[in-house]
Legacy VTK file of the C-alpha trace (Angstrom):
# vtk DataFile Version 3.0
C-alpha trace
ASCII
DATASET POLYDATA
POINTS 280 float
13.938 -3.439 13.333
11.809 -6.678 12.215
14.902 -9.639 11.205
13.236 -12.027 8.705
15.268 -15.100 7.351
14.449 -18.112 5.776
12.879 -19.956 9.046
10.788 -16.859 9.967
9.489 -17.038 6.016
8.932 -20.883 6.463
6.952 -20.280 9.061
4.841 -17.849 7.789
4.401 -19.904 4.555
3.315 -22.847 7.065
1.081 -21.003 9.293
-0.913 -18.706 7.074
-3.135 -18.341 4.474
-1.171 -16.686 2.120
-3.006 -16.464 -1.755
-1.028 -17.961 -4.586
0.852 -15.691 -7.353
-2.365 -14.631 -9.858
-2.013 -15.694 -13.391
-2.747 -12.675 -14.518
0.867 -11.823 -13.081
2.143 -14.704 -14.049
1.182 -13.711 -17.863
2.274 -10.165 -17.589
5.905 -11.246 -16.373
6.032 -13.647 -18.839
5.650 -10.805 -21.649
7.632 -8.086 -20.285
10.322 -10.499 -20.786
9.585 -10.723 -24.346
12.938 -8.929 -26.498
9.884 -6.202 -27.311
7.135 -6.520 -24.813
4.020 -5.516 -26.016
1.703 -2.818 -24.234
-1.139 -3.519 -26.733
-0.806 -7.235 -25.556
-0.277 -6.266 -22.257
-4.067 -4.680 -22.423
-5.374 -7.520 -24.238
-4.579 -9.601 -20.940
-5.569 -6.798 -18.677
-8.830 -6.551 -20.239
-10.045 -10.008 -19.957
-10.397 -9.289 -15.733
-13.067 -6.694 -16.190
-12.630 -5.847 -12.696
-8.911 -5.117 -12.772
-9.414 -2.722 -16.063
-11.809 -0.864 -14.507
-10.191 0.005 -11.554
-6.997 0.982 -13.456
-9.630 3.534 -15.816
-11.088 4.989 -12.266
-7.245 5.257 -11.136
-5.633 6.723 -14.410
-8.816 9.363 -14.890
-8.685 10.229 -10.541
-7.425 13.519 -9.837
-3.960 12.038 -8.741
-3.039 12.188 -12.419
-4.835 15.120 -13.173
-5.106 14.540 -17.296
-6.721 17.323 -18.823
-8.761 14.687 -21.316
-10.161 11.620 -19.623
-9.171 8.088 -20.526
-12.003 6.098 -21.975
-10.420 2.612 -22.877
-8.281 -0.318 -21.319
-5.906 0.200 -23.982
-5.144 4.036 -23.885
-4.787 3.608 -20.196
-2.204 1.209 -20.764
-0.227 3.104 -22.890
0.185 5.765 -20.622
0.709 3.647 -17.757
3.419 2.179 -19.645
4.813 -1.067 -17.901
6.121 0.561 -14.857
2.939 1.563 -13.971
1.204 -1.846 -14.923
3.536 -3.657 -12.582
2.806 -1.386 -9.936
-0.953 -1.379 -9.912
-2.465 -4.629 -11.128
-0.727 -6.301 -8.307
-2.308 -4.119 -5.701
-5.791 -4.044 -7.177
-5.340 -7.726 -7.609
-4.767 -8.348 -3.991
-8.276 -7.058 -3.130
-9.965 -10.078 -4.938
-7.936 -12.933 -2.941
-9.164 -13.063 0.581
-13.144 -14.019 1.404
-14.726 -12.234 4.189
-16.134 -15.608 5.800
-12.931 -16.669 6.202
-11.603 -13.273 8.233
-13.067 -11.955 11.613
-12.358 -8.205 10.752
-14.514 -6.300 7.597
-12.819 -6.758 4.454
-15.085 -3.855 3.022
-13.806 -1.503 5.629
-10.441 -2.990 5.334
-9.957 -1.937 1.848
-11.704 0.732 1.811
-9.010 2.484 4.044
-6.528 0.940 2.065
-7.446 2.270 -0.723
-7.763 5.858 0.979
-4.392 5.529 2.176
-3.274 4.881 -1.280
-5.448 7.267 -3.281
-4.032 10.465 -1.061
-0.260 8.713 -1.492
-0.738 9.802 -4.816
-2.120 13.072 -4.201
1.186 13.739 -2.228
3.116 12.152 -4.901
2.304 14.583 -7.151
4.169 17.140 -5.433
7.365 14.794 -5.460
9.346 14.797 -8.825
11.001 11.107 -8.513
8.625 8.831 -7.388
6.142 7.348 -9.517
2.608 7.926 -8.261
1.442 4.644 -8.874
4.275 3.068 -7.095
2.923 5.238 -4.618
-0.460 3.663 -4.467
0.535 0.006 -4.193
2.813 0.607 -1.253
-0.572 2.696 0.231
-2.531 -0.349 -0.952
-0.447 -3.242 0.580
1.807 -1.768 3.248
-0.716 -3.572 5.649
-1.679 -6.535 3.602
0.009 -8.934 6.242
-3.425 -7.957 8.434
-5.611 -9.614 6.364
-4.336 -13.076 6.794
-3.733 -12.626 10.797
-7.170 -12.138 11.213
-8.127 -15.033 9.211
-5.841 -17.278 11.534
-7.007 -15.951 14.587
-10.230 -15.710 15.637
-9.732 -13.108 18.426
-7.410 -10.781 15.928
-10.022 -7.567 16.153
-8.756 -7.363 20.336
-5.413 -6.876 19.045
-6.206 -3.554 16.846
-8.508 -2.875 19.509
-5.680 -2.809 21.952
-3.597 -0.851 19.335
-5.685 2.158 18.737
-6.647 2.203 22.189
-2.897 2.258 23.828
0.327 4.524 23.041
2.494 2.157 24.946
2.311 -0.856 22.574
2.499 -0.212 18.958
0.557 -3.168 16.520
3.921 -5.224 15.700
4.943 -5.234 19.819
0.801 -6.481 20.200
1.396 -8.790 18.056
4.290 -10.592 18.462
2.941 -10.571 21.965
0.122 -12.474 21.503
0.900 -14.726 18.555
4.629 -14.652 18.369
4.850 -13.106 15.062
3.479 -9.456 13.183
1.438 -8.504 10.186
4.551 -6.893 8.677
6.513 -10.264 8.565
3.201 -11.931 6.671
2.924 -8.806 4.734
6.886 -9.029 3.823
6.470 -12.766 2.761
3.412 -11.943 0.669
4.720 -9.298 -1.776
7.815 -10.982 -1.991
5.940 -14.207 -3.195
4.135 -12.122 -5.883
7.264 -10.323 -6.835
6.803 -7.305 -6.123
10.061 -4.594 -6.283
12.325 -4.831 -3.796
12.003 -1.397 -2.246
7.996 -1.714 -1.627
9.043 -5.397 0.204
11.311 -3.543 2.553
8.918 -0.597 3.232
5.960 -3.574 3.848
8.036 -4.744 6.376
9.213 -1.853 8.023
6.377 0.694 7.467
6.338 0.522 11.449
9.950 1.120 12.278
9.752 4.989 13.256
14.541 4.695 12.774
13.681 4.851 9.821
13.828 8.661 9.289
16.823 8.731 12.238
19.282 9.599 9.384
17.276 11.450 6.900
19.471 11.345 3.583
16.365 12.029 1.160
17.061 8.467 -0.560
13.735 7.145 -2.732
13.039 4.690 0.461
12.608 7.228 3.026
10.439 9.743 0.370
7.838 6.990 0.404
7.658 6.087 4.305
7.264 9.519 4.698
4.417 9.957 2.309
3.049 6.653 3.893
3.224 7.968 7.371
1.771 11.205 6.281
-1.439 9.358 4.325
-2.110 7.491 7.315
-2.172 10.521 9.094
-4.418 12.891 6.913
-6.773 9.744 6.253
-7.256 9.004 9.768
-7.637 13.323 10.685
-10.126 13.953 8.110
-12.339 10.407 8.435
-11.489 9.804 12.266
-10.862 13.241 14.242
-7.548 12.234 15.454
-3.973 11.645 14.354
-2.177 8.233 14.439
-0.422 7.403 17.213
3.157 8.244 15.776
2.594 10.713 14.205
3.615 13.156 16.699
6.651 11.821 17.175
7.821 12.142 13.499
5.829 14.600 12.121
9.110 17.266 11.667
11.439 14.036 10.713
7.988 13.241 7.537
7.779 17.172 6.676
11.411 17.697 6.664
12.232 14.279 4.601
9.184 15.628 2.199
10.301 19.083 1.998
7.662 20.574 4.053
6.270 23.422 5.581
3.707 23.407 8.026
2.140 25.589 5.671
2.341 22.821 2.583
0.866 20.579 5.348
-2.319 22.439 6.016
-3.280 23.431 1.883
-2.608 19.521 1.745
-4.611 18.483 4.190
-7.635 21.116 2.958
-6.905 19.201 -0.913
-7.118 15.863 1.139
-10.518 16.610 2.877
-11.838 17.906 -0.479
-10.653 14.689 -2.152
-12.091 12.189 0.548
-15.293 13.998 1.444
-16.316 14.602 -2.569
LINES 1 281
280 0 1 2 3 4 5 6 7 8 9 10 11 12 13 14 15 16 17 18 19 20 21 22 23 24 25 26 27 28 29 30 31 32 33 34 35 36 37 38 39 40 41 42 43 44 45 46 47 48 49 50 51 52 53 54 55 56 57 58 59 60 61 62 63 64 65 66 67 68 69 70 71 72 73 74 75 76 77 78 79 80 81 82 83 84 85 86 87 88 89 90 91 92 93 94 95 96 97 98 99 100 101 102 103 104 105 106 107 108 109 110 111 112 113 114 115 116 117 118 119 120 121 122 123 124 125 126 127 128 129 130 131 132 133 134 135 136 137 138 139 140 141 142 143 144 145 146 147 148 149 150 151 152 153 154 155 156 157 158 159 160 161 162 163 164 165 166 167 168 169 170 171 172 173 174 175 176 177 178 179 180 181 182 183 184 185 186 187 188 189 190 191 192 193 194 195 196 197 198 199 200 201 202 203 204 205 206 207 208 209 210 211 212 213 214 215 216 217 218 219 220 221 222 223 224 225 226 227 228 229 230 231 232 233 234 235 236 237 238 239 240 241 242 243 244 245 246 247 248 249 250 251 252 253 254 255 256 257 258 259 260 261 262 263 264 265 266 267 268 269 270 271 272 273 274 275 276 277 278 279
């Protein structure tokens, strides 16, 4: 297990390029706290990053929600999001926008773009799971490697350390890491959601998304229902785009469909929705 305390998040704050809190954020807190928060407000502010509202209309109206009517406005989205579901995804979608490409040696594009897979088939999975909201869902799918981003703006030779990754089963990413450069994208991922606030529960999962004990003891709590659907994204995503499974998934693949409720059965009609869903 990863042990962060205050000298480990010091350092990280020193050492990286971490992006500041967006004001957008910084508004929407600000008027949840309000004695009767606003959603209509809430829009107003939402609306004035065109980029932001329109990737919460492609979200609300993607088959992950599966509304019978589509959404056609900022506003209407908003009110079914509710503010649960605001301070789940404008984070995430915000997080895109921060980081310049000339500034990173990996592709941002390609980056995200897997991010974003990750995150769109979290919800697909989350809709077969009765107590966790879906869009919760996709920001842990969006920034459960976020930390990535600024370790390969730091250091320049950052793409031979994912190289070495998917190439090896004997080193995982964090062990490659703290290897070469004495710390891991989890810790930098850790330090960046907490900075921007997100909940608690997606800050420990950031940080721990790795740590395979984490289904040792499966109790079924909230925590463990979304590492499983994490680990079992990153699997499907990387099966249907890549040919091949991730490198732990073998290794808790009954521990993910027993935590989910599972059969292998449930597995393979979700993996045929997936395939549908990514290759459309």
């Amino acid at each position: 297990m990863i042990v962060v305390n205050e000298q480990v998040l010091s350092d990280v704050n020193k050492n990286f390029i971490i992006p500041p809190r967006p004001q957008i954020l910084n508004d929407l807190e600000l008027l949840a706290s309000a004695q009767e928060p606003s959603l209509s407000d809430a829009a107003e502010i939402i609306a004035k990053d065109v980029a932001i509202a329109s990737a919460i209309l492609k979200i609300v109206n993607s088959p992950a929600y599966g509304l019978v009517r589509s959404v056609s406005n900022i506003k209407q989205a908003i009110m079914f999001l509710g503010w649960n579901g605001i301070e789940a995804l404008v984070p995430s979608l915000k997080l895109k926008q921060m980081f310049a490409q000339n500034e990173c040696c990996i592709s941002l594009e390609r980056f995200w773009d897997t991010a974003s897979e990750i995150a769109d088939v979290n919800m697909i999975i989350g809709q077969r799971l009765n107590n966790v909201p879906v869009e919760y869902l996709y920001t842990l799918g969006l920034f459960h490697d976020c930390g990535i981003v600024p370790m390969a703006i730091k250091f320049d030779n950052y793409v031979s350390a994912l190289h070495t990754s998917n190439n090896t089963h004997k080193e995982s990413l964090i062990d490659i890491e703290e290897r070469l450069y004495g710390t891991n994208h989890a810790t930098v991922g850790y330090y960046l959601a907490t900075s921007w606030h997100l909940p608690v529960d997606i800050c420990q999962l950031i940080l721990r998304h790795h740590d395979l004990s984490m289904l040792s003891n499966i109790t079924g709590s909230n925590q463990q229902l979304c590492y499983s659907v994490l680990k079992m994204s990153e699997n499907l995503v990387n099966c249907v785009l890549r040919g091949d499974t991730t490198k732990d998934w073998d290794d808790i693949e009954k521990h993910v469909l027993a935590t989910l409720n599972m059969s292998e059965d449930d597995y393979i009609d979700l993996q045929e929705e997936v395939i549908d869903f990514l290759n459309c």
